[in-house]
C-alpha positions, 0 to 999 in steps of 0.5 A: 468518432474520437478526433484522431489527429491531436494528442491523446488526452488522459486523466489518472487518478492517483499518483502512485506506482500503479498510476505512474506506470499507467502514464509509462505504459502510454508515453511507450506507446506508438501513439507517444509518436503520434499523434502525441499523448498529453497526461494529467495525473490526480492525486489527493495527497500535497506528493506524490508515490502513494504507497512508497511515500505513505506505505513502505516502513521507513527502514526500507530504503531500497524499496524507497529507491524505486522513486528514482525510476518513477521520477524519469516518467514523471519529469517527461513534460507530456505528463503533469501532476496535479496534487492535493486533489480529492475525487468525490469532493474536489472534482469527479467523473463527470467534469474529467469527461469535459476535458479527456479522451479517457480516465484511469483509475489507480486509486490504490488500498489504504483501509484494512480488511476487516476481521471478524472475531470477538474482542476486535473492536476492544481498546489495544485492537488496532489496523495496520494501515492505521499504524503504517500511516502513522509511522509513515508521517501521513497528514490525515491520521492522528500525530500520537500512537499509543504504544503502552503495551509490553507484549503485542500480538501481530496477525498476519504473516505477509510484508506488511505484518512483518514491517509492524512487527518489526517497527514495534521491536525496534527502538525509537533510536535505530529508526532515528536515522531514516525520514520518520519525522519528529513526532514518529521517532518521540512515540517510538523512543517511549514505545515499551514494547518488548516482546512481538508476537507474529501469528500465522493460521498455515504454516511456514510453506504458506507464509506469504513473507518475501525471503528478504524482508524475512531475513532483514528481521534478523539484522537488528541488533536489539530483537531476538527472533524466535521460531518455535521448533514444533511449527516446522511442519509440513505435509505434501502440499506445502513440501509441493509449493517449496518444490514449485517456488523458489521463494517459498523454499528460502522462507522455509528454510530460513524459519527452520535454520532459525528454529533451531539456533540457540536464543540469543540474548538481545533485548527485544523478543519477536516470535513467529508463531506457525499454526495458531488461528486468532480466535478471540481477543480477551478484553477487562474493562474494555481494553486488550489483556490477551489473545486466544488462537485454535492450534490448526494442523496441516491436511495434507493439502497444504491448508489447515483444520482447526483442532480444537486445542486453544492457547492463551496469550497475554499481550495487551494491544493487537495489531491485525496484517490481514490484508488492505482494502481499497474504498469505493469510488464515487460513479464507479460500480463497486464490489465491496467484499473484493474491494475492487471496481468490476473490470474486464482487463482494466475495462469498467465493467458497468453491465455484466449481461450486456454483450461486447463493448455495451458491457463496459463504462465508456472510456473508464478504466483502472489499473492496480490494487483497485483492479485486482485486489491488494495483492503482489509487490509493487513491481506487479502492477507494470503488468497491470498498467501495460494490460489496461493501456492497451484496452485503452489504446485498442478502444481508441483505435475503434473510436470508443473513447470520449468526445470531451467538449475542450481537450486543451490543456489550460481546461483543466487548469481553468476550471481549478482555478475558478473552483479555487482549489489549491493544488500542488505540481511536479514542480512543486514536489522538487522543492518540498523535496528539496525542502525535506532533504534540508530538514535532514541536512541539519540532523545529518540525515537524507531527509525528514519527511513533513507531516501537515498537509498545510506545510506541504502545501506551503513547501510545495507551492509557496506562492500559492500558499 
């Protein structure tokens, strides 16, 4: 039986809002009260926020104000940070399970879903995880993007494509003003993209853009956004989604309003193209020239055949938006073609044939992108989190959870240090933040975000360093 009468000790990996709002869900529950809840969050980034910090485009401030709310669960003095951390390398399951009642697992998505068509593997083919790490300062990506290409084709027509597409379009100066950092804005000043292609393989009703991050596309004052009217088409199965969501019906009539406006003149060209089906990349000499999509019509059900009609673009780089995939995780089972681990509610789900809780890893759990697959808004994963605690609240309860051998708090702390591995703290994002917000002080901007790991650390934990 797991000891009762102290506070519950938990490990969670990964520091991003899914992981955050895993220690929210506990530091609310009654066991918060007593016996008391003690949290140590992993991360293997110098900073926390995960997605927000490395994954939202810099022009997106609002989105970006979400850290507010996570700050207030992160400066409750239950929950500590413990970043620059790697699992798998630094530390794995078997030494958590020494000094914790339970782990979670909130390790997010950051590689990009692969698609198979000729020519994607060609010079100019790139993944958006890629470039969205790039634009967002990551420290484990290269510092230079090649942006040489006029004409650029995005694929994919969710949030994610429409921020490329939109980062591509605009110039290096609009974005000067928001965190990006130096090397950012000089590869952004000399981008010669002027033309952005968008490609969506359904049509407007089974666009997955959410109505504002649309409509911001359109706030520049240097792209053009162009909608072709023979793309607003649809049969009732698309007539029935904008009838059953609110949000569909803004997209659409967004794209309609838009179609059939008069172009305008300002200098960049972003074109949302409805109805064609990436099926080639054409290369010369090993580098992008152009891209052949299959013209697709509606069925009536609101999904798409292909029509055997195919349209060449010249565009020499290719961005694929197709979706994030999460990696897999060192003693966890694994779905590779999900992209999940296998669970049951936020439980581990270690053998599907077993019965009752003999089917579960024991005291393992996940929340977020890694439980349920890249998809949903940020927000979407509260649920997840509330969901996964109270599995794990409800196994405590039935004395399911671990017996570790030393559950204080200096444990951890002590098999760090002995390892040597440096790591950053709560503590220590204050001063790197401060020290961001002081870079951007100087060029009268809120902040400029740090790239190397290193001078993170540094920032973060100067006496360490």
């Amino acid at each position: 039986m797991t000891d009762q009468t102290r506070p519950l000790r938990v490990a969670i990996v990964g520091a991003g809002p899914a992981g955050i709002y895993a220690a929210d869900a506990l530091m609310k529950s009654d066991t918060a009260q007593d016996p008391g809840v003690s949290i140590d969050l992993f991360e293997r980034m110098p900073a926390p926020f995960g997605l927000i910090r490395y994954g939202v485009a810099p022009d997106h401030p609002r989105i970006k104000g979400i850290i507010t709310a996570l700050h207030k669960v992160l400066d409750k003095p239950q929950i500590r940070l413990l970043g620059n951390l790697d699992y798998g390398s630094d530390f794995n399951l078997d030494d958590l399970q020494r000094f914790y009642d339970a782990v979670i697992f909130s390790t997010g998505a950051n590689a990009d879903r692969a698609l198979n068509i000729p020519g994607i593997d060609l010079d100019g083919s790139y993944g958006a995880a890629d470039f969205v790490s790039w634009y967002d300062g990551h420290p484990d990506v290269p510092r230079t993007w090649p942006l040489e290409a006029e004409k650029v084709a995005v694929l994919g027509v969710g949030n994610v494509a429409l921020d490329v597409a939109r980062v591509l379009a605009k110039t290096g100066d609009e974005l000067l003003p928001t965190e990006i950092p130096p090397n950012v804005y000089e590869g952004l000043k000399n981008n010669k993209a002027v033309e952005v292609h968008v490609f969506g393989r359904r049509g407007p009703a089974q666009a997955k853009f959410t109505p504002l991050e649309l409509r911001e596309l359109d706030h520049s004052p240097t792209i053009e956004v162009i909608v072709d009217p023979e793309d607003i088409d649809y049969d009732e199965g698309s007539e029935q989604a904008r009838r059953n969501s609110k949000q569909v019906d803004m997209v659409a009539n967004t794209l309609q309003d838009w179609a059939i406006r008069d172009v305008g003149n300002r200098p960049h060209k972003l074109f949302l193209h409805f109805f064609e089906s990436p099926h080639e990349i054409l290369g010369e000499d090993g580098k992008v020239v152009g891209l052949r999509t299959e013209r697709t019509e509606l069925d009536g059900t609101g999904n798409v055949r292909g029509t055997g009609k195919f349209n060449d673009w010249e565009v020499q780089a290719v961005y694929r938006a197709v979706g994030y995939l999460s990696q897999n995780i060192a003693k966890l089972p694994f779905d590779e073609q999900a992209g999940t681990v296998p669970n049951e509610a936020g439980r581990v789900l270690a053998d599907e044939n077993a019965e009752g809780h003999d089917r579960f890893m024991p005291y393992t759990y996940v929340t977020g992108w890694i439980k349920r697959g890249p998809v949903g808004l940020i927000g979407h994963t509260k649920g997840d989190a509330n969901e996964t605690v109270a599995n794990l609240l409800e196994d405590r309860a039935a004395g399911r959870l671990n017996t570790p051998e030393d559950p204080s708090e200096d444990a951890i702390v002590k098999f760090l240090e002995d390892k040597q591995l440096p790591y950053t703290t709560w503590q220590g994002w204050y001063r790197l933040d401060a020290h961001e917000r002081s870079l951007g002080e100087a060029e009268g901007r809120e902040r400029v975000k740090v790239v190397e790991r290193e001078d993170m650390f540094r920032a973060s934990e100067p006496h360490k360093a």
